[in-house]
GUDREN-400429 format. One record per atom (N, C-alpha, C, CB): residue in three letters; x, y, z. Coordinates in steps of 0.05 Angstrom, whole numbers, plus 5000, padded with zeros to 4 digits. Atoms other than C-alpha are relative to their C-alpha. Glycine has a CB too. Layout:
ALAXYZ ...
END
This chain:
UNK501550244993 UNK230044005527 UNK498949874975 UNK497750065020 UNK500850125019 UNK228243465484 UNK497649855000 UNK501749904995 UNK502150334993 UNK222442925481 UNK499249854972 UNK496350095018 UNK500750165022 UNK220242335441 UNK497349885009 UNK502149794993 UNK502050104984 UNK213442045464 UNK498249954981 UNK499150175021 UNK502550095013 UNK207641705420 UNK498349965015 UNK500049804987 UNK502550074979 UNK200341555435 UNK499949874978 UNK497450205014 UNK501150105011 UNK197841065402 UNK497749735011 UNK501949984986 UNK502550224996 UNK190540735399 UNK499549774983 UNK497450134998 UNK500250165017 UNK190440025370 UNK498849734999 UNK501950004994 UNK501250275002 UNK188939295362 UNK502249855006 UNK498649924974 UNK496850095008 UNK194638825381 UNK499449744973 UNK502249825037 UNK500650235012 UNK196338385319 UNK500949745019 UNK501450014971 UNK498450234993 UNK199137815361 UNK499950025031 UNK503149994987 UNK500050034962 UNK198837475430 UNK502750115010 UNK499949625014 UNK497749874991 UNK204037805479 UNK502149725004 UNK499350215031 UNK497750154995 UNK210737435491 UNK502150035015 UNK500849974985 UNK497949834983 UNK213737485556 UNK502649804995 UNK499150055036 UNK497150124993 UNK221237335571 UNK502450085018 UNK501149984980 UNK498149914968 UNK226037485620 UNK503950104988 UNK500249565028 UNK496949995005 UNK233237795612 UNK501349835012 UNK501250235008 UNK497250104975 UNK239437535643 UNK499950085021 UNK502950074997 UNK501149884978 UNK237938005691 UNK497749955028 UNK499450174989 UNK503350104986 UNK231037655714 UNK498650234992 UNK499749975039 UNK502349825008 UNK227138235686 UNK497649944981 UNK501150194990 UNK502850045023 UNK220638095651 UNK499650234978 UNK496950015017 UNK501149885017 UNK219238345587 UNK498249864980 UNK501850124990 UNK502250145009 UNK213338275547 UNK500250094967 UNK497050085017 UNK499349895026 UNK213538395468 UNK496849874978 UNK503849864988 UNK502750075018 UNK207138465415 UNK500050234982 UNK496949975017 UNK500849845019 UNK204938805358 UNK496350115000 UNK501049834976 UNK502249895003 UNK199639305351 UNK500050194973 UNK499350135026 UNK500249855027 UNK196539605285 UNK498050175006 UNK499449854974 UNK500849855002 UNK193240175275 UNK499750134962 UNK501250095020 UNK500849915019 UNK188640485213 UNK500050314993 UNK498049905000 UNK501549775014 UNK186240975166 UNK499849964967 UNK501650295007 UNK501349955027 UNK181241075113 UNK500050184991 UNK498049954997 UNK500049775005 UNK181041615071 UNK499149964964 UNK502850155011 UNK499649935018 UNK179841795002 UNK500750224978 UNK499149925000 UNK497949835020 UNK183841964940 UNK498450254982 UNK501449754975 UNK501749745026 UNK182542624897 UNK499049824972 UNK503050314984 UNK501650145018 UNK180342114847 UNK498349795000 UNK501249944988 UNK502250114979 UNK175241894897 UNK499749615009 UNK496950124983 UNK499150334990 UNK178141124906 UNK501250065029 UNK502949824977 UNK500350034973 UNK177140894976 UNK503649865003 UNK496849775011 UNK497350214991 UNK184040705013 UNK500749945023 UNK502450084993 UNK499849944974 UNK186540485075 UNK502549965007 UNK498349865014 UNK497350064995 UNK193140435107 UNK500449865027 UNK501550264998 UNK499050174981 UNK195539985163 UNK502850025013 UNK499749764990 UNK497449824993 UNK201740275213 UNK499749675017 UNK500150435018 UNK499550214983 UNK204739665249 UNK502150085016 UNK500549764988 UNK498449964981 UNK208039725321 UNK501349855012 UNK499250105012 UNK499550254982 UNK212239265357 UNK500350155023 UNK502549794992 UNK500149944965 UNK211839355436 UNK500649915010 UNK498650025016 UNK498349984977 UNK216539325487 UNK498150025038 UNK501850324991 UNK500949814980 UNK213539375558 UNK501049785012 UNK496950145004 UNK498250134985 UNK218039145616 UNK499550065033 UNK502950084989 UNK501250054967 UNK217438955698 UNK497249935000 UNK500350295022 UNK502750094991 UNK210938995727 UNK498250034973 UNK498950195027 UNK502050035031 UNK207139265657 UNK500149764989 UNK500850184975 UNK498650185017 UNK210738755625 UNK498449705011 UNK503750045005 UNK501350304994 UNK207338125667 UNK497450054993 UNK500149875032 UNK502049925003 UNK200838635664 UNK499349954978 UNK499750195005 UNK501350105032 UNK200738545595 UNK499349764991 UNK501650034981 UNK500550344998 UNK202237865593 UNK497249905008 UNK502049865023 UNK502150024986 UNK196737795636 UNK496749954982 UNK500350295017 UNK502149915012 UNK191438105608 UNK499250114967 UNK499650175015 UNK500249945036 UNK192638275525 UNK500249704988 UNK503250224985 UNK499750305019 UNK191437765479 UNK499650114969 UNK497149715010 UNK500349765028 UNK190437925397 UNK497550044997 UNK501149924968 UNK502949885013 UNK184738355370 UNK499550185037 UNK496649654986 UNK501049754979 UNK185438695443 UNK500050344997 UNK501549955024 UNK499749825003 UNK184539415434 UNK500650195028 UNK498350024986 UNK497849944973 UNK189239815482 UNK500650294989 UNK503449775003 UNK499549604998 UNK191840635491 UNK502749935006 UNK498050265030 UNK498050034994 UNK198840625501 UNK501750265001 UNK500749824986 UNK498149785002 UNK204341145512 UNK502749895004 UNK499450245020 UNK497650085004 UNK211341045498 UNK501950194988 UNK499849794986 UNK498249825011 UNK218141275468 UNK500749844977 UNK502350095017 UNK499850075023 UNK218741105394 UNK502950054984 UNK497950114989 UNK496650105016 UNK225140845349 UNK498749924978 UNK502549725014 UNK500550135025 UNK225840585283 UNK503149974996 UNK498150174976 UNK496050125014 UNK231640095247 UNK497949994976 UNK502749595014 UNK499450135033 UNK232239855184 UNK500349814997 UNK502050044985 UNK499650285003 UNK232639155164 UNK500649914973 UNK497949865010 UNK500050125024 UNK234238745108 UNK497749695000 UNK503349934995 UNK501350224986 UNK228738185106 UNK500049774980 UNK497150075009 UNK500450235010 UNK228237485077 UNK500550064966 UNK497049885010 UNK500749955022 UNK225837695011 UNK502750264976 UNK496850125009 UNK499049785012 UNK231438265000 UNK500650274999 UNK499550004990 UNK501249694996 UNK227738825012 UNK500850175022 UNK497149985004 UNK499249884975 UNK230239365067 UNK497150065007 UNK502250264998 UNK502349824980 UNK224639555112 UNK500250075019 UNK498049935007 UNK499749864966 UNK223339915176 UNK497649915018 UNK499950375002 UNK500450034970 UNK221539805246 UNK498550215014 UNK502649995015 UNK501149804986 UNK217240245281 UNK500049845033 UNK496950104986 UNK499850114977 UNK219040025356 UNK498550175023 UNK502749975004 UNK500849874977 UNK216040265417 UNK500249945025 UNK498050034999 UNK499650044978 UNK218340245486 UNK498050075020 UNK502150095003 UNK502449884990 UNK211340245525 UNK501150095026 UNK497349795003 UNK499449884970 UNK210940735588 UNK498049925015 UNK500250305003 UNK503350054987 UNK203540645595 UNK498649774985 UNK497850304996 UNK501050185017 UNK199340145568 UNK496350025016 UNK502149665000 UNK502750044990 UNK191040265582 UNK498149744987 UNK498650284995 UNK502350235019 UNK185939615562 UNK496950204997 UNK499149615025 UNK503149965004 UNK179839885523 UNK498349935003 UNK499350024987 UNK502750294999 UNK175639265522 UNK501449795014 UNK498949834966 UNK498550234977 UNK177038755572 UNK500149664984 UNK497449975035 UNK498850215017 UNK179738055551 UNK498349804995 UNK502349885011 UNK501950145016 UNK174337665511 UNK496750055006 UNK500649705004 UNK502449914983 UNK169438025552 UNK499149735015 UNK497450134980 UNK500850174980 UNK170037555600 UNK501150125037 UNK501549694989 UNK499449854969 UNK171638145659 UNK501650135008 UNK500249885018 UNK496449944998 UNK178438335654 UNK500050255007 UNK502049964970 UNK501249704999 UNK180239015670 UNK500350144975 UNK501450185022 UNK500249865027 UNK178439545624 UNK502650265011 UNK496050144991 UNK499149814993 UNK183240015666 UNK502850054988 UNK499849995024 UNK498149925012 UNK190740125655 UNK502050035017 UNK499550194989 UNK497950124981 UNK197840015684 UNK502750244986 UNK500749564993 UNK497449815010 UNK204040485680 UNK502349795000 UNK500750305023 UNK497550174993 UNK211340195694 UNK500850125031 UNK502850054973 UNK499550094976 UNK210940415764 UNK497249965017 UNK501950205013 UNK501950054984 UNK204040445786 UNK497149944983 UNK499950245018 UNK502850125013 UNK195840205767 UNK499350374996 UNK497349745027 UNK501249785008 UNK191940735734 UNK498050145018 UNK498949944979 UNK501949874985 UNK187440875790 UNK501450115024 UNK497749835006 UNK499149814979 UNK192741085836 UNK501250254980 UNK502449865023 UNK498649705010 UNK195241595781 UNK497350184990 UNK502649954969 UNK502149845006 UNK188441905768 UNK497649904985 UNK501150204987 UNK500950075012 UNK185841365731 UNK498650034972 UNK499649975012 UNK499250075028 UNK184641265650 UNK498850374988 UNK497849644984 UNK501549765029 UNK183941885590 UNK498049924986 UNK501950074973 UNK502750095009 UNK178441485563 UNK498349835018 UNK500349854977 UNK500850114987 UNK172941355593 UNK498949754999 UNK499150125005 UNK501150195003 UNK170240675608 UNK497449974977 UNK499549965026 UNK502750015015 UNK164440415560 UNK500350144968 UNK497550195021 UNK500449715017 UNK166541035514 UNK500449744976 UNK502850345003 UNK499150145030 UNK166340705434 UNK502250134992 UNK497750034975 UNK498449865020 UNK172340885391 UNK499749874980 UNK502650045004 UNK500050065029 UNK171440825321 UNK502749784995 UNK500350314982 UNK497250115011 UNK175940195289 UNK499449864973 UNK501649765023 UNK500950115028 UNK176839995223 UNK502549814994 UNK499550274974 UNK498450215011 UNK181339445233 UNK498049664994 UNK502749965025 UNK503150275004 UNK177438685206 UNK500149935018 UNK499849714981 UNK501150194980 UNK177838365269 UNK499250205035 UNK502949735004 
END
């Protein structure tokens, strides 16, 4: 048996962007970043910035739409890829992709009510046992916005 599965807690950089296959299927696509500070054995502060692009398709996929906008901070679970690219400039870089399974909202959308709860790809979070974090709870973020 094999598995691939990420968690990741983040910020999205960018409003979501739904669109539809040929198929009629909704999919929704955004980027979320994620930190860390730390410092060097030669005690200079640093931080690093992991960027995700996100996949989340059907019902998540309008959910997201819905309710994420950028600087929303979100829990997600997914199955993670990476390409390669050649980009504008020359340079090869990589892709960190993520095909969301789950997607939970931390903070609701401008704090104007939204839910703080959380949506799978077949059912709402409160019929599966509802969220790993609890409502209200702070998580530390050290992204600027």
């Amino acid at each position: 048996m094999t598995m691939n599965k990420i968690l990741i807690i983040g910020n999205l950089g960018s409003d979501p962007e739904m669109r539809y296959t040929p198929n009629g299927n909704p999919v929704t696509s955004f980027t979320v970043a994620t930190n860390r500070r730390y410092r060097t054995s030669d005690g200079e502060n640093r931080e690093e910035t992991e960027w995700f692009r996100i996949s989340a398709w059907n019902r998540l996929a309008e959910t997201c739409n819905q309710y994420l906008q950028r600087g929303s901070k979100v829990y997600l679970e997914g199955r993670l890829s990476s390409r390669t690219y050649v980009a504008n400039d020359g340079e090869t870089r990589v892709s960190l992709d993520v095909n969301a399974s789950e997607v939970r909202f931390i903070d609701s959308r401008g704090g104007t009510g939204g839910p703080t709860g959380g949506f799978t790809e077949e059912r709402s979070s409160q019929e599966s046992g509802g969220s790993p974090i609890e409502e209200g709870s702070e998580i530390e973020d050290d992204l600027p916005w």
